[in-house]
Predicted model as a PDB file, atoms N, CA, C, CB and O in Angstrom, pLDDT in the B-factor column:
MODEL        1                                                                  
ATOM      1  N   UNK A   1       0.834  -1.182   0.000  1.00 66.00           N  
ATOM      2  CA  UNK A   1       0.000   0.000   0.000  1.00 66.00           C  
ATOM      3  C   UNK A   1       0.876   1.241   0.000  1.00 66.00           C  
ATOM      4  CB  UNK A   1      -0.947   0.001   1.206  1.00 66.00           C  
ATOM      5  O   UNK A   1       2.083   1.117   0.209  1.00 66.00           O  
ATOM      6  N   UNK A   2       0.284   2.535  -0.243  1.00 63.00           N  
ATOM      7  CA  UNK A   2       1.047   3.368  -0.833  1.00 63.00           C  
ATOM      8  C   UNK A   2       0.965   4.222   0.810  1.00 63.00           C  
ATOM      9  CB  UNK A   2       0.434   4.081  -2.476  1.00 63.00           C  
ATOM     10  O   UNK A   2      -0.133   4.300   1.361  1.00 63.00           O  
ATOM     11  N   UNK A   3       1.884   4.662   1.302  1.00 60.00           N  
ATOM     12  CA  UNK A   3       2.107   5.424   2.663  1.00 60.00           C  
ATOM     13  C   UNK A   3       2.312   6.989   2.212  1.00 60.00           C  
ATOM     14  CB  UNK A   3       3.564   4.790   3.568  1.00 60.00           C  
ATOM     15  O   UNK A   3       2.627   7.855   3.028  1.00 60.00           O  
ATOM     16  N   UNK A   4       2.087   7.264   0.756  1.00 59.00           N  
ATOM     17  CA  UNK A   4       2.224   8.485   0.560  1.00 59.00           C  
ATOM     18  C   UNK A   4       1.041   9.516   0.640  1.00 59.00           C  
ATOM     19  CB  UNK A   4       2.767   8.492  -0.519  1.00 59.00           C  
ATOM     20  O   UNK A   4       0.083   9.290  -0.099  1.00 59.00           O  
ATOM     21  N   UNK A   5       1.000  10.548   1.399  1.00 59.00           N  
ATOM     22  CA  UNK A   5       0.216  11.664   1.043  1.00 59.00           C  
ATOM     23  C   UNK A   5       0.578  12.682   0.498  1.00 59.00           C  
ATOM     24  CB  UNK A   5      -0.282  12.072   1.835  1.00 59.00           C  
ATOM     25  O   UNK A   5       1.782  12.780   0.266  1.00 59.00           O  
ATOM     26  N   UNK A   6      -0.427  13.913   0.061  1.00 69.00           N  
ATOM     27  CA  UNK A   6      -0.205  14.942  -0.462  1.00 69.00           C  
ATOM     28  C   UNK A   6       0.779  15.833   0.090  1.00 69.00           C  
ATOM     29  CB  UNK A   6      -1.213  15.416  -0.581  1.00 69.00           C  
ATOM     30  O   UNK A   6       1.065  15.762   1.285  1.00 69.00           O  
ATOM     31  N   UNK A   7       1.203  16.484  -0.512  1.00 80.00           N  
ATOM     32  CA  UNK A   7       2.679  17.443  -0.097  1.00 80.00           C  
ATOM     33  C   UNK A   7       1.835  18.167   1.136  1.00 80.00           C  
ATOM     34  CB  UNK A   7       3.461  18.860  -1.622  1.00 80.00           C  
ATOM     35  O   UNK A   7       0.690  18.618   1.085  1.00 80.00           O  
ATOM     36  N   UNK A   8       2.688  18.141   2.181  1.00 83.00           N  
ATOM     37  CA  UNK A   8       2.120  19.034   3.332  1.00 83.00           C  
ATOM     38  C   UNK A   8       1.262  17.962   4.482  1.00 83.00           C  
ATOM     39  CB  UNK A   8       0.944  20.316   2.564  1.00 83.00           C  
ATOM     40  O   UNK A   8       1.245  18.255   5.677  1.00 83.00           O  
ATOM     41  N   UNK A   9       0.850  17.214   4.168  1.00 85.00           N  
ATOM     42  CA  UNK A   9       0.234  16.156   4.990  1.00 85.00           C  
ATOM     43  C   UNK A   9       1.177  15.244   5.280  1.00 85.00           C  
ATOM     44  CB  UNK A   9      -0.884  15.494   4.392  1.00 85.00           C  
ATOM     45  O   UNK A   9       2.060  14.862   4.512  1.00 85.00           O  
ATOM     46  N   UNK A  10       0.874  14.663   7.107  1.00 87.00           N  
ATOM     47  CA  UNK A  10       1.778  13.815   7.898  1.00 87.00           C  
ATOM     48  C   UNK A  10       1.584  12.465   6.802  1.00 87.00           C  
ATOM     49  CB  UNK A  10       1.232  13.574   9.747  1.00 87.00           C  
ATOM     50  O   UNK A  10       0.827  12.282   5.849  1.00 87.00           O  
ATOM     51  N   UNK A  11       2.485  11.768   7.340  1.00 88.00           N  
ATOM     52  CA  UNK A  11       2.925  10.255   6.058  1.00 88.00           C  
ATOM     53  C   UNK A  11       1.644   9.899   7.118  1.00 88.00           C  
ATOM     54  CB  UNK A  11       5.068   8.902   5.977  1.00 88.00           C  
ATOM     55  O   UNK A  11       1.268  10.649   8.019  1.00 88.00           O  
ATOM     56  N   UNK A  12       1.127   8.706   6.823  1.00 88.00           N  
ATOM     57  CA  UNK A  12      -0.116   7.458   6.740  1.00 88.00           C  
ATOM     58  C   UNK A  12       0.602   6.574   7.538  1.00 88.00           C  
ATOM     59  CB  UNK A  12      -0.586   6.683   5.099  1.00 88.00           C  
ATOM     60  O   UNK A  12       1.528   5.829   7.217  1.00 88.00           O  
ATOM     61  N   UNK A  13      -0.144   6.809   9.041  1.00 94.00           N  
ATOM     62  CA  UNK A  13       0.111   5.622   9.674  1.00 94.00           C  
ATOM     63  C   UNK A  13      -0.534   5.023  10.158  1.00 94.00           C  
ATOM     64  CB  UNK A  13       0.718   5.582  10.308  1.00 94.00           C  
ATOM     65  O   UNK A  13      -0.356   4.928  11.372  1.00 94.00           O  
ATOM     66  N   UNK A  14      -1.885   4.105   9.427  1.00 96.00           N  
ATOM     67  CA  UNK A  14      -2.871   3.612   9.654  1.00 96.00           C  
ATOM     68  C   UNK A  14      -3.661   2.731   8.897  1.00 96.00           C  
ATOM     69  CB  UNK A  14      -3.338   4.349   9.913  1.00 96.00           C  
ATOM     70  O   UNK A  14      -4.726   3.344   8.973  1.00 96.00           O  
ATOM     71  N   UNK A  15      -3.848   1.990   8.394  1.00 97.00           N  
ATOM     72  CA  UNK A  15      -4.927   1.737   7.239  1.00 97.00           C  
ATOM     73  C   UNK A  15      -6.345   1.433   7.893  1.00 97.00           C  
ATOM     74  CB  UNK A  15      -4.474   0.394   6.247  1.00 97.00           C  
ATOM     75  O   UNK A  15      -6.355   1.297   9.116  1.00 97.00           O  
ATOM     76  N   UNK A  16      -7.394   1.327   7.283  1.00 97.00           N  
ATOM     77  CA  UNK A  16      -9.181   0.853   8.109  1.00 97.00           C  
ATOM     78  C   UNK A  16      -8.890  -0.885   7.345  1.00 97.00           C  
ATOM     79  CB  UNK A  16     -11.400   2.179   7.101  1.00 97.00           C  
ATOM     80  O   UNK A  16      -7.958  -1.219   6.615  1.00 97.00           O  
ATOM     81  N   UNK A  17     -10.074  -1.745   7.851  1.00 97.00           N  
ATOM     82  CA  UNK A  17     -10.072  -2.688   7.712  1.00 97.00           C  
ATOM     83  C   UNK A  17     -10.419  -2.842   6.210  1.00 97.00           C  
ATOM     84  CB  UNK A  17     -10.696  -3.171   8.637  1.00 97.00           C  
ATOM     85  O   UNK A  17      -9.609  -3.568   5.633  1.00 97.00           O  
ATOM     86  N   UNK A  18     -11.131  -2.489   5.641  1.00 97.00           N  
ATOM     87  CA  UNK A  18     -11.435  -2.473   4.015  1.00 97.00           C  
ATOM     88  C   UNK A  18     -10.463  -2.226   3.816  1.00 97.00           C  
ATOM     89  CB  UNK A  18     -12.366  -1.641   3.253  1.00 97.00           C  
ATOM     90  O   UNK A  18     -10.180  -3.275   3.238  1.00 97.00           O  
ATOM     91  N   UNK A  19      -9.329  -1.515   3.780  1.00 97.00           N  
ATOM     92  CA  UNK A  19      -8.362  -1.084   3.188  1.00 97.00           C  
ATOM     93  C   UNK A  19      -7.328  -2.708   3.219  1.00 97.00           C  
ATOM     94  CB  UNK A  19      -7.819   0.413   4.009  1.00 97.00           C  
ATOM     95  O   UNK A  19      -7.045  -3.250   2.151  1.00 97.00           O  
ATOM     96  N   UNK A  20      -7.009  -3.124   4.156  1.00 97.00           N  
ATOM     97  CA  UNK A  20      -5.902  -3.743   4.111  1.00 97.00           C  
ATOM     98  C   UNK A  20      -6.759  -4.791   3.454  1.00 97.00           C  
ATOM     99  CB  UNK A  20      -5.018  -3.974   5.426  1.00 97.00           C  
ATOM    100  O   UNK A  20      -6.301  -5.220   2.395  1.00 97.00           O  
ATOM    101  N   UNK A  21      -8.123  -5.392   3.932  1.00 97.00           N  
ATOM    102  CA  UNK A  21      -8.759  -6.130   2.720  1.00 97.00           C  
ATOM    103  C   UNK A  21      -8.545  -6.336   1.416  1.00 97.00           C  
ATOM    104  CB  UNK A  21      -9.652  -5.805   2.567  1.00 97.00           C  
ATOM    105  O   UNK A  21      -8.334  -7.349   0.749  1.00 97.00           O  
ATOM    106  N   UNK A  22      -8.640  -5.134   1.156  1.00 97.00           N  
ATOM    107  CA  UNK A  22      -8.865  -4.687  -0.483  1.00 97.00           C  
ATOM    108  C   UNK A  22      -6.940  -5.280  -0.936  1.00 97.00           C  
ATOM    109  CB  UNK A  22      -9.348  -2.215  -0.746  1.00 97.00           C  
ATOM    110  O   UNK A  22      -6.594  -6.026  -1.852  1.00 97.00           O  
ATOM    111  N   UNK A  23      -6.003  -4.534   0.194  1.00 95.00           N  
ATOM    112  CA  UNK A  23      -4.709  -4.990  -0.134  1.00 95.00           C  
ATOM    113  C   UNK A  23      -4.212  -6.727  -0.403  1.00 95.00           C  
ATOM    114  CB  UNK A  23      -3.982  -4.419   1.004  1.00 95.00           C  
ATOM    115  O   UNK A  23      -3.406  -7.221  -1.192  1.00 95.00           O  
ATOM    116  N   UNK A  24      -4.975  -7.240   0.492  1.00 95.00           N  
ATOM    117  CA  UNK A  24      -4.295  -8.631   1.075  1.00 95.00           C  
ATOM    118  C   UNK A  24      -5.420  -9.445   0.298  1.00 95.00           C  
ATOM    119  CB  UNK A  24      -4.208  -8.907   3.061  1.00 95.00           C  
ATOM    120  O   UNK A  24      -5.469 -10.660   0.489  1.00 95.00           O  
ATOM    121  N   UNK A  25      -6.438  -8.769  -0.674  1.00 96.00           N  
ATOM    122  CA  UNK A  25      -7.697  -9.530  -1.549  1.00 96.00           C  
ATOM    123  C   UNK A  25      -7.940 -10.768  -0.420  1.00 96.00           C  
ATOM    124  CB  UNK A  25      -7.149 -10.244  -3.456  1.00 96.00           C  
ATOM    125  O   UNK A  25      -7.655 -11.944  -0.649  1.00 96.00           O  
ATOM    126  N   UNK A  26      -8.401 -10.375   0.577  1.00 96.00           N  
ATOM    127  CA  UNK A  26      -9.528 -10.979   1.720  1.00 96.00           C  
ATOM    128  C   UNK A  26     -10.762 -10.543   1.777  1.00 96.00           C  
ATOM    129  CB  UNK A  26      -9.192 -10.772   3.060  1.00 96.00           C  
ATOM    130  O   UNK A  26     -10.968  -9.365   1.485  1.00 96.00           O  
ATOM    131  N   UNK A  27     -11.782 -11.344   2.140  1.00 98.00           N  
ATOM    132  CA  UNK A  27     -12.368 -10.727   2.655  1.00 98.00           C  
ATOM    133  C   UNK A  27     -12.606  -9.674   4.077  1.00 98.00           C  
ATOM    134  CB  UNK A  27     -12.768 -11.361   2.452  1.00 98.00           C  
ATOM    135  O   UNK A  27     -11.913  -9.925   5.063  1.00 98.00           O  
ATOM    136  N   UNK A  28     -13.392  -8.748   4.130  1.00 97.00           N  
ATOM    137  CA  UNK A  28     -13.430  -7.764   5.300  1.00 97.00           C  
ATOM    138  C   UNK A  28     -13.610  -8.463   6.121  1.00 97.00           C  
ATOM    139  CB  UNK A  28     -14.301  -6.723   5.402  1.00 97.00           C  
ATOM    140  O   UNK A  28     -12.677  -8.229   6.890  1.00 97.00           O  
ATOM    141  N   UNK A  29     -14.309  -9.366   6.623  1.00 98.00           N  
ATOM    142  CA  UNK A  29     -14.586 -10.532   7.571  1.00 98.00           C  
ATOM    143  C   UNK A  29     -13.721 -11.311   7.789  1.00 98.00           C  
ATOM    144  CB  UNK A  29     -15.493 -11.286   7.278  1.00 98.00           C  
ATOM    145  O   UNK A  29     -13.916 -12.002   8.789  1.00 98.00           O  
ATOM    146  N   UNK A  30     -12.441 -11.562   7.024  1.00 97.00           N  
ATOM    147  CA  UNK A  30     -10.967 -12.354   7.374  1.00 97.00           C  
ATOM    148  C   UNK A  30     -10.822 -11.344   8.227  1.00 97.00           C  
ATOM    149  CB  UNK A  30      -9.609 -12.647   6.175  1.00 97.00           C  
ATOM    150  O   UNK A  30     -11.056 -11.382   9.435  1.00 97.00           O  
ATOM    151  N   UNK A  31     -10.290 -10.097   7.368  1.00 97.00           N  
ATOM    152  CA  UNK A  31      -9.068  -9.379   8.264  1.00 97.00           C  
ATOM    153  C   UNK A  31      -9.922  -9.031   9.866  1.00 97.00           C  
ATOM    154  CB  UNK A  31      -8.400  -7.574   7.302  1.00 97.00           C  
ATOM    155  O   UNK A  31      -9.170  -8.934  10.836  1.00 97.00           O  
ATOM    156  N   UNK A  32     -11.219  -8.878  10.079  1.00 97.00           N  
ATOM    157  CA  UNK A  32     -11.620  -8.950  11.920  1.00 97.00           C  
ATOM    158  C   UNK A  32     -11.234 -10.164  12.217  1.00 97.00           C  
ATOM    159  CB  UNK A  32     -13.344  -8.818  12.505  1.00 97.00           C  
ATOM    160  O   UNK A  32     -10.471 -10.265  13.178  1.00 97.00           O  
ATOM    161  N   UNK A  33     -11.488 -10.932  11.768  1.00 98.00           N  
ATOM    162  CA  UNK A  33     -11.047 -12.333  12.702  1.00 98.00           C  
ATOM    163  C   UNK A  33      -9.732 -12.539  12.825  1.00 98.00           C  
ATOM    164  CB  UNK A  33     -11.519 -13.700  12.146  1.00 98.00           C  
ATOM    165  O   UNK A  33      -9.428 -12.866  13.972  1.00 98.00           O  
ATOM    166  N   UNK A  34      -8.654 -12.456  11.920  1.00 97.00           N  
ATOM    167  CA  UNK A  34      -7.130 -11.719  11.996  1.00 97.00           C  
ATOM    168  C   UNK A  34      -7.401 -10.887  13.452  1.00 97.00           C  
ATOM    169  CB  UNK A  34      -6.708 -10.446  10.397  1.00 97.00           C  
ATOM    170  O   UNK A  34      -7.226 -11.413  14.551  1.00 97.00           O  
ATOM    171  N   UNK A  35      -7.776  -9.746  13.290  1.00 97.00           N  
ATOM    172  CA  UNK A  35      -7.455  -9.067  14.552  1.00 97.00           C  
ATOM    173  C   UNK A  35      -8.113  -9.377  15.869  1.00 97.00           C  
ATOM    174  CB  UNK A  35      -7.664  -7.784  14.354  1.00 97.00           C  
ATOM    175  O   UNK A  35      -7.572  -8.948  16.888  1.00 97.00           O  
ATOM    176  N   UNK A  36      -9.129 -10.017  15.951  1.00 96.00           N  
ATOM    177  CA  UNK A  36      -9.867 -10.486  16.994  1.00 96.00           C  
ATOM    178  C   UNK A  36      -9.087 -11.918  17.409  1.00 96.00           C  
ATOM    179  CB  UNK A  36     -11.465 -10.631  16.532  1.00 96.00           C  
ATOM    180  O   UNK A  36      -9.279 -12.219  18.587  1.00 96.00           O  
ATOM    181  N   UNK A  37      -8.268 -12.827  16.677  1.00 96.00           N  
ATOM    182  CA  UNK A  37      -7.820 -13.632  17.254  1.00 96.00           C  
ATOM    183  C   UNK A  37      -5.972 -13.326  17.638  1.00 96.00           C  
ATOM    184  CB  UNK A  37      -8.282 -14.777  16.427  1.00 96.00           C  
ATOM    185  O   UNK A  37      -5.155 -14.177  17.992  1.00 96.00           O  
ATOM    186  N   UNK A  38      -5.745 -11.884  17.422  1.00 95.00           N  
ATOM    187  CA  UNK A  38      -4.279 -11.580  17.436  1.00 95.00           C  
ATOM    188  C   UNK A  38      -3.231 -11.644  16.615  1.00 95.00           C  
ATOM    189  CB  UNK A  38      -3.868 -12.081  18.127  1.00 95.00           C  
ATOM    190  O   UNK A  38      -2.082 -11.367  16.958  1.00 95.00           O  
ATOM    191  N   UNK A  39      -3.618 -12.061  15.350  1.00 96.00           N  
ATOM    192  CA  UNK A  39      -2.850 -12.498  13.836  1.00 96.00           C  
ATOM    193  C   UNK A  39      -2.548 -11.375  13.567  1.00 96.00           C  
ATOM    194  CB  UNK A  39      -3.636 -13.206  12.541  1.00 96.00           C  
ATOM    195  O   UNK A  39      -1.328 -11.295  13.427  1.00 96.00           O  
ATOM    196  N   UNK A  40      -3.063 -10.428  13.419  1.00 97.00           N  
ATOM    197  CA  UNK A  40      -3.091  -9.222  12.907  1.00 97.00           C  
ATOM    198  C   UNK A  40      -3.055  -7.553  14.176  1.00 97.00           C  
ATOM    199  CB  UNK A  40      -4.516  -9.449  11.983  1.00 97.00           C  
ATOM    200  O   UNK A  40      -4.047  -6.964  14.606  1.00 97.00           O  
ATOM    201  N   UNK A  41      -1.869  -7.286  14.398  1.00 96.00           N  
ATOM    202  CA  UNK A  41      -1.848  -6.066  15.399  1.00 96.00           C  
ATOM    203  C   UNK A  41      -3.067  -5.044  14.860  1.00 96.00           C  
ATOM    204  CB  UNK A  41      -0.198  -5.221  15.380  1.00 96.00           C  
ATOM    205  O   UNK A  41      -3.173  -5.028  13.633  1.00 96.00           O  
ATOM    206  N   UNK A  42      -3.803  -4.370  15.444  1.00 97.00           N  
ATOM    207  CA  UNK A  42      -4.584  -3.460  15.424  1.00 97.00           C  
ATOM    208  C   UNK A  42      -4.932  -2.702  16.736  1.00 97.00           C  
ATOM    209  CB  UNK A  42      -5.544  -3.955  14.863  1.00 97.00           C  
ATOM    210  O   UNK A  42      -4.663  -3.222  17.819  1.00 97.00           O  
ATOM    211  N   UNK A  43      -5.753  -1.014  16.630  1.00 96.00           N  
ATOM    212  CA  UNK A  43      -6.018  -0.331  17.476  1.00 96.00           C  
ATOM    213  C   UNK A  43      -7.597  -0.112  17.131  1.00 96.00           C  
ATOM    214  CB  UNK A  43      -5.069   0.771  17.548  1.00 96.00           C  
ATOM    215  O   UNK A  43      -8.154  -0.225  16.039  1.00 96.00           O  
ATOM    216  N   UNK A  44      -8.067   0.184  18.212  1.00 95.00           N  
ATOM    217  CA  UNK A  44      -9.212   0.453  18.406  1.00 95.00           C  
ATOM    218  C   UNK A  44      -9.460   1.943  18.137  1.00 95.00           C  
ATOM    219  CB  UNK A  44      -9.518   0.008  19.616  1.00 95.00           C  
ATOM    220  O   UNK A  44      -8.519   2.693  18.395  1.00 95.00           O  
ATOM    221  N   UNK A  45     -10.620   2.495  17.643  1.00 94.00           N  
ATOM    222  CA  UNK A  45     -10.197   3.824  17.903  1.00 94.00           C  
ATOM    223  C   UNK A  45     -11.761   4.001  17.816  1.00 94.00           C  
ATOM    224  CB  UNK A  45      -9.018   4.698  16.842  1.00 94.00           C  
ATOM    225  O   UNK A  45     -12.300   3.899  16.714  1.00 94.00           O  
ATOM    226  N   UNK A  46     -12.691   4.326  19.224  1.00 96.00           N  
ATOM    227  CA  UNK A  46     -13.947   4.063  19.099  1.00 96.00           C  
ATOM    228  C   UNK A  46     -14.384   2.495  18.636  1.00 96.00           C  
ATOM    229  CB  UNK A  46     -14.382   5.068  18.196  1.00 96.00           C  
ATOM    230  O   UNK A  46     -13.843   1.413  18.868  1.00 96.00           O  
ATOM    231  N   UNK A  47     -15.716   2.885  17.810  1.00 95.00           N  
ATOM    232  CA  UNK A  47     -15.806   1.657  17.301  1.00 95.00           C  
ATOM    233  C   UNK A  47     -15.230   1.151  15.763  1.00 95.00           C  
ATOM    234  CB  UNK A  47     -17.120   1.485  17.405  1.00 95.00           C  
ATOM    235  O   UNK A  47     -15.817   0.426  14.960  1.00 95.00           O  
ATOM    236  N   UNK A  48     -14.019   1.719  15.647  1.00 96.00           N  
ATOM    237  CA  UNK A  48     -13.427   1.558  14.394  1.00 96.00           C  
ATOM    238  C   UNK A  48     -12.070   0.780  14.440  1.00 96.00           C  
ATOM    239  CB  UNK A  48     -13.252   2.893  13.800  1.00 96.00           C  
ATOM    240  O   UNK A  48     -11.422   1.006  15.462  1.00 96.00           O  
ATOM    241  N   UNK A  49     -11.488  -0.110  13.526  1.00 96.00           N  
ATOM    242  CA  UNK A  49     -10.324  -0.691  13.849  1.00 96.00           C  
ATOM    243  C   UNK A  49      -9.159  -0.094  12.706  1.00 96.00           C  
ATOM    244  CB  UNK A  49     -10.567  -2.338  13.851  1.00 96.00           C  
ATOM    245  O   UNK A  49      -9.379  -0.077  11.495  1.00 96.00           O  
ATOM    246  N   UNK A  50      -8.091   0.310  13.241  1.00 97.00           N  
ATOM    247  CA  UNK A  50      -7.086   0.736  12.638  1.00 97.00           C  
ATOM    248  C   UNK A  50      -6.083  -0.214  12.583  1.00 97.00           C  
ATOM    249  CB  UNK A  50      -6.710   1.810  13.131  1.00 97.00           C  
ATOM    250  O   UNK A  50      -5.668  -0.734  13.619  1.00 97.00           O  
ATOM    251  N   UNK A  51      -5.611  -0.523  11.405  1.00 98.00           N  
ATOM    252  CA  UNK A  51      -4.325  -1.226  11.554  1.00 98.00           C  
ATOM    253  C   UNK A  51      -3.171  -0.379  10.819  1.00 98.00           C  
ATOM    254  CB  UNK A  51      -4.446  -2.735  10.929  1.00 98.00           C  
ATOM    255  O   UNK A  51      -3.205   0.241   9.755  1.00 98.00           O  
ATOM    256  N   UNK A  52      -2.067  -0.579  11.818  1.00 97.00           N  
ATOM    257  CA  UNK A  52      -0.904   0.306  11.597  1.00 97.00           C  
ATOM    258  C   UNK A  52       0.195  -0.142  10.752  1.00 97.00           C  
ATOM    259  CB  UNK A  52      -0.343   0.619  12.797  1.00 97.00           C  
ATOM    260  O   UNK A  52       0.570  -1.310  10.648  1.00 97.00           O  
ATOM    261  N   UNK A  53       0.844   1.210   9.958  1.00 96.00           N  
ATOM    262  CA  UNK A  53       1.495   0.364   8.574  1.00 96.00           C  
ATOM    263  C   UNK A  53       2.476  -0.972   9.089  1.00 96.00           C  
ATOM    264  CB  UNK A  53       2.666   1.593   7.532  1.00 96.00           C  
ATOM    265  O   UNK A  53       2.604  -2.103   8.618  1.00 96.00           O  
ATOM    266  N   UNK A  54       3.192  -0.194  10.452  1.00 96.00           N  
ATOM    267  CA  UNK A  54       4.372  -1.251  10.450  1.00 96.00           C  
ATOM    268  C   UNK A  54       3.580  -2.769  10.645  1.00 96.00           C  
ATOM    269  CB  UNK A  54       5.592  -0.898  11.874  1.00 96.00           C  
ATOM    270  O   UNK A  54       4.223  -3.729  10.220  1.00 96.00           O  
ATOM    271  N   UNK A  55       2.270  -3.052  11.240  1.00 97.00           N  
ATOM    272  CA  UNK A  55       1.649  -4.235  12.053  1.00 97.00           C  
ATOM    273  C   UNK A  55       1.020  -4.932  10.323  1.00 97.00           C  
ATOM    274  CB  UNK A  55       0.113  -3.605  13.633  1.00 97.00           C  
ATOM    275  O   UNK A  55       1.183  -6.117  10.032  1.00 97.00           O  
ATOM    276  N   UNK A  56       0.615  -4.346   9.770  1.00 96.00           N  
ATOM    277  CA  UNK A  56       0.232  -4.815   8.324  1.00 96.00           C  
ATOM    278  C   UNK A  56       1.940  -5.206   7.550  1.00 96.00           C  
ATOM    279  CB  UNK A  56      -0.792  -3.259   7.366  1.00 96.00           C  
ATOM    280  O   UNK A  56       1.959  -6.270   6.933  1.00 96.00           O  
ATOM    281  N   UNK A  57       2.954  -4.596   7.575  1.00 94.00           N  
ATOM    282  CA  UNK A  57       3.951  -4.929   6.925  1.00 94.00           C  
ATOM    283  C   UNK A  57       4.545  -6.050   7.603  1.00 94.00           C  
ATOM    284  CB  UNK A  57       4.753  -3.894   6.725  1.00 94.00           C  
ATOM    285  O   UNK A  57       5.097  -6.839   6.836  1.00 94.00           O  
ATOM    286  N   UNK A  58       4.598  -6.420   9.149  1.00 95.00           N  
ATOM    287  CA  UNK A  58       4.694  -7.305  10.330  1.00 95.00           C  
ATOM    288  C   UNK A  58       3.957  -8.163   9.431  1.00 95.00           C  
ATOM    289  CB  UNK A  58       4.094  -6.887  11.915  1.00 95.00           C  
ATOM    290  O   UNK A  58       4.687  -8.996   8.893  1.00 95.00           O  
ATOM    291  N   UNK A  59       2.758  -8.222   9.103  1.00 95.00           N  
ATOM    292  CA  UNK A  59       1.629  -9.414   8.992  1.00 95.00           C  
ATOM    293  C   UNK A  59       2.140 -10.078   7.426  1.00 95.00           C  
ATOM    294  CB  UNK A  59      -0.333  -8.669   8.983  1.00 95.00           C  
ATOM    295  O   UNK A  59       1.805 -11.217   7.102  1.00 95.00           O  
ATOM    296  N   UNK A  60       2.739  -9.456   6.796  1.00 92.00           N  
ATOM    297  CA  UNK A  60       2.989  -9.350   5.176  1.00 92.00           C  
ATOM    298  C   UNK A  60       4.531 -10.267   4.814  1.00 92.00           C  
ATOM    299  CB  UNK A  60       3.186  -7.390   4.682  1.00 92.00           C  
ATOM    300  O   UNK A  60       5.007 -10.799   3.810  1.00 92.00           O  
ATOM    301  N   UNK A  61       4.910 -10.106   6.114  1.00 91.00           N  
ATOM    302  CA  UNK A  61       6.705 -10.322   6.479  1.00 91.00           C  
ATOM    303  C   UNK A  61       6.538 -12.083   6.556  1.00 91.00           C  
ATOM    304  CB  UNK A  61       7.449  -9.377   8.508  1.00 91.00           C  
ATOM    305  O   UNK A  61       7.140 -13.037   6.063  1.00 91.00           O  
ATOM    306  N   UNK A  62       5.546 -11.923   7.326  1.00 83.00           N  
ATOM    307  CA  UNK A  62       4.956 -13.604   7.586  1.00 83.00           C  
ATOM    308  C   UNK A  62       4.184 -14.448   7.378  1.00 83.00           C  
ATOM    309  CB  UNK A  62       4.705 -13.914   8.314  1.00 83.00           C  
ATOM    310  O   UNK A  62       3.932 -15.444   8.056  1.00 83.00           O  
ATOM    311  N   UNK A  63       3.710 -14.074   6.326  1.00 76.00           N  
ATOM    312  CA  UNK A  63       2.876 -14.929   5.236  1.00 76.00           C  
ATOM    313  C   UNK A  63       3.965 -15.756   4.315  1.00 76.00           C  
ATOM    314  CB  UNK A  63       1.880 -13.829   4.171  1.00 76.00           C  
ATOM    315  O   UNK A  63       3.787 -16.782   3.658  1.00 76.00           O  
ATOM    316  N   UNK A  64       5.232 -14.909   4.503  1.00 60.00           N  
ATOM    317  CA  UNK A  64       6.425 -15.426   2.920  1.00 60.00           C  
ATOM    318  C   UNK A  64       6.707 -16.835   3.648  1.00 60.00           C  
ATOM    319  CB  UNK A  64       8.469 -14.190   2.521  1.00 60.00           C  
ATOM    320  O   UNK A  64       7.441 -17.668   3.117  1.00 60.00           O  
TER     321      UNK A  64                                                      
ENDMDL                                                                          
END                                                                             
């Protein structure tokens, strides 16, 4: 995934669950159960789940 933003905006340290979905071509319903069983580092933020670039690149490292 691309960690780049627009000139002037902080770098991307986060992706939402659709997102890394859409990356890892899972379904949205894999990647919660990934994070609900600990496979996958994530933060809570309300009722929303964030996963952070390094914990998605962590997760990516160990699939090889």
């Amino acid at each position: 995934m691309n960690t780049q933003t627009r000139e002037g905006a902080p770098p991307r340290t986060a992706y939402t669950a659709a997102e890394v979905a859409a990356s890892l071509n899972l379904p949205i319903k894999q990647v919660y159960a990934l994070c609900r069983t600990g496979r996958l580092r994530h933060r809570r933020v309300g009722k929303h789940i964030r996963i952070p670039v390094a914990a998605l690149a962590e997760f990516n490292d160990g699939r090889d």
